[in-house]
Short mmCIF file of the C-alpha atoms (twelve columns), coordinates in Angstrom:
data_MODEL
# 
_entry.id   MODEL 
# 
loop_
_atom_site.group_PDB 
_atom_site.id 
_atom_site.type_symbol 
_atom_site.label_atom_id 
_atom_site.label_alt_id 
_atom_site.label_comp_id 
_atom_site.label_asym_id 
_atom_site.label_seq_id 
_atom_site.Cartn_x 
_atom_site.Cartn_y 
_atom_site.Cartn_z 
_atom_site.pdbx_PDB_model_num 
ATOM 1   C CA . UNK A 1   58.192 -46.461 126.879 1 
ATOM 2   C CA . UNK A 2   55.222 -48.277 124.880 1 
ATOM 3   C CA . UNK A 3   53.265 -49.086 128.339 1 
ATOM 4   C CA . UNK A 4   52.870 -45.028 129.040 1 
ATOM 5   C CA . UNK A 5   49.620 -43.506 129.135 1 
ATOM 6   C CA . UNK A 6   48.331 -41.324 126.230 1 
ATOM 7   C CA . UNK A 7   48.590 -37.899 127.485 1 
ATOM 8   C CA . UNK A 8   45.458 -35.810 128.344 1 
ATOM 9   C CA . UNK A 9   45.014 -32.937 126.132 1 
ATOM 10  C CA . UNK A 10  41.809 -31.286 127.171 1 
ATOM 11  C CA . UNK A 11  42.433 -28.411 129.821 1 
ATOM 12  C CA . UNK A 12  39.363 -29.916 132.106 1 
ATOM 13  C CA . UNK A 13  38.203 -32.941 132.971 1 
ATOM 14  C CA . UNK A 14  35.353 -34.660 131.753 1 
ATOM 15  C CA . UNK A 15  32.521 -35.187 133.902 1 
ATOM 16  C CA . UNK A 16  29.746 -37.882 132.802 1 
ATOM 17  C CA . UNK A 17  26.204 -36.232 132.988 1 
ATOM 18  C CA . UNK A 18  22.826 -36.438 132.146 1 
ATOM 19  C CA . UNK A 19  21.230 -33.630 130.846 1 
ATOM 20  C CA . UNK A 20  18.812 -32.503 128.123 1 
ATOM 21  C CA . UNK A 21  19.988 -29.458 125.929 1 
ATOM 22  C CA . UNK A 22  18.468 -27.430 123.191 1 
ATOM 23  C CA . UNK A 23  21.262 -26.454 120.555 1 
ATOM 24  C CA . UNK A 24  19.892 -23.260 118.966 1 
ATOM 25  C CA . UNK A 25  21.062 -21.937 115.344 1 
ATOM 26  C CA . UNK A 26  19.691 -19.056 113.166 1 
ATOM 27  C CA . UNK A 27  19.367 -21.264 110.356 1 
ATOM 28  C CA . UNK A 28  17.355 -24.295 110.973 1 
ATOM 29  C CA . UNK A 29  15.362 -25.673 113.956 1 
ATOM 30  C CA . UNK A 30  16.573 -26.305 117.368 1 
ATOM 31  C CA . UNK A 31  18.045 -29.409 117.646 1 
ATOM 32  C CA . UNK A 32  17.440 -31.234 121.136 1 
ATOM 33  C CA . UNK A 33  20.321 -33.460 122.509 1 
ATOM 34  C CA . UNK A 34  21.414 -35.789 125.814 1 
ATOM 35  C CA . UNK A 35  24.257 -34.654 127.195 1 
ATOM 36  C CA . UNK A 36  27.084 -37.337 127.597 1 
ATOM 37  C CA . UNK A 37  29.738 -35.127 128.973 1 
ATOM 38  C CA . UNK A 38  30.729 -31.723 130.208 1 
ATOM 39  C CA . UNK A 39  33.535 -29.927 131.344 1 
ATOM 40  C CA . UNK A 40  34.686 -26.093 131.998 1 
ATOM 41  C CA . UNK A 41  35.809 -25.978 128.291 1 
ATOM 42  C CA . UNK A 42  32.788 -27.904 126.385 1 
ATOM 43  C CA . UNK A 43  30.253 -30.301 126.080 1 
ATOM 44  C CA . UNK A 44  29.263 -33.668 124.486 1 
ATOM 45  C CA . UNK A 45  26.386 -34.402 122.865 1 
ATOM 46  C CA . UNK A 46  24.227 -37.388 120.914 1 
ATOM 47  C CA . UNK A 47  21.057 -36.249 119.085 1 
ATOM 48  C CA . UNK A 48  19.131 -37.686 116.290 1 
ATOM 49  C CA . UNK A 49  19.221 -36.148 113.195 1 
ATOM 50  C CA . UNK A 50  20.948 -36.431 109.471 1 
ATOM 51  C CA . UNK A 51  24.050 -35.238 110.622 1 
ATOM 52  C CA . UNK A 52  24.028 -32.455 108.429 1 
ATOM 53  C CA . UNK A 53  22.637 -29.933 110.914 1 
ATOM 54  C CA . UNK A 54  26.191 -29.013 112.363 1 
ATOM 55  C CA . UNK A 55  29.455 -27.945 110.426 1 
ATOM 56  C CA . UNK A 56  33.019 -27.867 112.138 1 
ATOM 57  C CA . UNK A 57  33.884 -24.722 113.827 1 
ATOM 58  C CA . UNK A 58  30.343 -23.406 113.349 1 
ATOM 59  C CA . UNK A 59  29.149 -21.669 116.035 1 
ATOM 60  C CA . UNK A 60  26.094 -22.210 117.999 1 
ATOM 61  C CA . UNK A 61  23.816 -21.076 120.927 1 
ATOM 62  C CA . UNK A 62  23.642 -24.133 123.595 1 
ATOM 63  C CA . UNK A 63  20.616 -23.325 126.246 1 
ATOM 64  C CA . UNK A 64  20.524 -26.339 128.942 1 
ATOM 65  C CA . UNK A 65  19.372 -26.621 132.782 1 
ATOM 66  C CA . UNK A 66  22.528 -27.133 135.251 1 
ATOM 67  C CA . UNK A 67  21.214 -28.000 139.352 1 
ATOM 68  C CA . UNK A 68  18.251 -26.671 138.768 1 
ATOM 69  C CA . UNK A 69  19.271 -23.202 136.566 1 
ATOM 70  C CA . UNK A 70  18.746 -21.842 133.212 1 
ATOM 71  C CA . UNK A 71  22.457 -21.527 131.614 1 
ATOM 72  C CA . UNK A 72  22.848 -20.874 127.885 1 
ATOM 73  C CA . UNK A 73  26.499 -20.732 126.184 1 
ATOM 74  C CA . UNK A 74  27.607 -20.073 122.514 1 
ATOM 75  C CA . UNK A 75  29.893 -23.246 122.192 1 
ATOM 76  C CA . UNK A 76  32.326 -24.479 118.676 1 
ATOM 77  C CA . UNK A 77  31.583 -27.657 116.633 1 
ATOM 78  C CA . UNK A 78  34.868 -29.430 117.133 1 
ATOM 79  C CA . UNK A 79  33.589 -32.751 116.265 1 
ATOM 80  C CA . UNK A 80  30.099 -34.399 114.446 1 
ATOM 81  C CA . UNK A 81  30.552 -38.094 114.642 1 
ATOM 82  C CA . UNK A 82  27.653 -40.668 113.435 1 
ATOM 83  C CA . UNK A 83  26.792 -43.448 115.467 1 
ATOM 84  C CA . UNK A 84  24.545 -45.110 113.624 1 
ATOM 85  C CA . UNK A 85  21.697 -44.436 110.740 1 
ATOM 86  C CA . UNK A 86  20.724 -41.627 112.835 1 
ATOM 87  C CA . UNK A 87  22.249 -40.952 115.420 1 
ATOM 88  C CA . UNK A 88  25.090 -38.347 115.724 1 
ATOM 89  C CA . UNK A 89  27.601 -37.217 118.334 1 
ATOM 90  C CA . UNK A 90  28.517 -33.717 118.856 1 
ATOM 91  C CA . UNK A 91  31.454 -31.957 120.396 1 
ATOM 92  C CA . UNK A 92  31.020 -28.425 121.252 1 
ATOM 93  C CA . UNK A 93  34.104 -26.303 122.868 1 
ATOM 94  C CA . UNK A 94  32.708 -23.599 124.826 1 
ATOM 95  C CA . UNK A 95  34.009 -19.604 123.672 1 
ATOM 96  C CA . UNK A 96  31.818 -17.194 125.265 1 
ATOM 97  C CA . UNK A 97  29.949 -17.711 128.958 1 
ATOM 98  C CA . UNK A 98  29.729 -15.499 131.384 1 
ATOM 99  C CA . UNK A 99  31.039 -15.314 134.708 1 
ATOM 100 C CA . UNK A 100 27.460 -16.150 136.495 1 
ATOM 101 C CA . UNK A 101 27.187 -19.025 134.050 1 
ATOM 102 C CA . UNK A 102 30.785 -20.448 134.498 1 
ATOM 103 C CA . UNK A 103 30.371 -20.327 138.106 1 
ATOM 104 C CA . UNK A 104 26.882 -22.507 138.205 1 
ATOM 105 C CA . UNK A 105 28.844 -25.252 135.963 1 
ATOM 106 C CA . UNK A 106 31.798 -25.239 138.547 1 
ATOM 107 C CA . UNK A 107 29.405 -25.899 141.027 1 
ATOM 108 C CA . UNK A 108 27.284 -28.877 139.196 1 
ATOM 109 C CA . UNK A 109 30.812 -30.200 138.277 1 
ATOM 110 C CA . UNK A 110 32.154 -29.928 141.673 1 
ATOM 111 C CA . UNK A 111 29.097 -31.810 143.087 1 
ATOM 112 C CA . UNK A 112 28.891 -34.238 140.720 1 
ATOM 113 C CA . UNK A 113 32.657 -34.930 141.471 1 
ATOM 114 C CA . UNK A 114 31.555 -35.545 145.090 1 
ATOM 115 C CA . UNK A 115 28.579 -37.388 144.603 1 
ATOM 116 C CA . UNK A 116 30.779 -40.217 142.200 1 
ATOM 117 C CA . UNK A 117 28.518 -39.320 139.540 1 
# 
């Protein structure tokens, strides 16, 4: 069955958005990034940077504005990609956000589903 689709592993979809984060870490500066993507379960991310900022399975602080709230989340590395010279992609799996703060993102997803966005 070579014509099959790869199968889906994330448990939520991926919506595309456009939003400007602040990844905080005890250890270094906050590192500002565009959101790509975001989903119940994590977050994309491309910044500028050396790339050495972020470590798999570290664990950081994200703090990021979702329809016009305040949300912050402690999210995993999963992923630090580079994209070019400078430019990195991160992939953050979210492990602790509270029930206020999971309930704004349902609703931004949930209208951004609706809108086509």
């Amino acid at each position: 069955m070579a014509n099959e689709s790869p199968v889906e592993r994330r448990k939520y979809p991926r919506t595309k958005t456009e939003v400007l984060a602040a990844i905080e870490r005890e250890i270094s500066p906050n590192v500002i990034a565009y959101a790509v993507d975001l989903s119940l379960g994590g977050i994309r991310f491309r910044y500028l940077g050396t790339g050495s900022e972020f470590e798999v399975d570290e664990l950081v602080r994200m703090s990021l504005r979702i329809g016009g709230a305040d949300a912050s989340v402690m999210g995993q590395v999963m992923r630090v990609q580079e994209l070019d010279s400078n430019a990195y992609e991160l992939a953050l799996s979210f492990v602790d956000m509270d029930a206020e703060t999971h309930e704004l993102l349902e609703e931004y997803l949930r209208e951004a589903e609706e809108s086509g966005r």
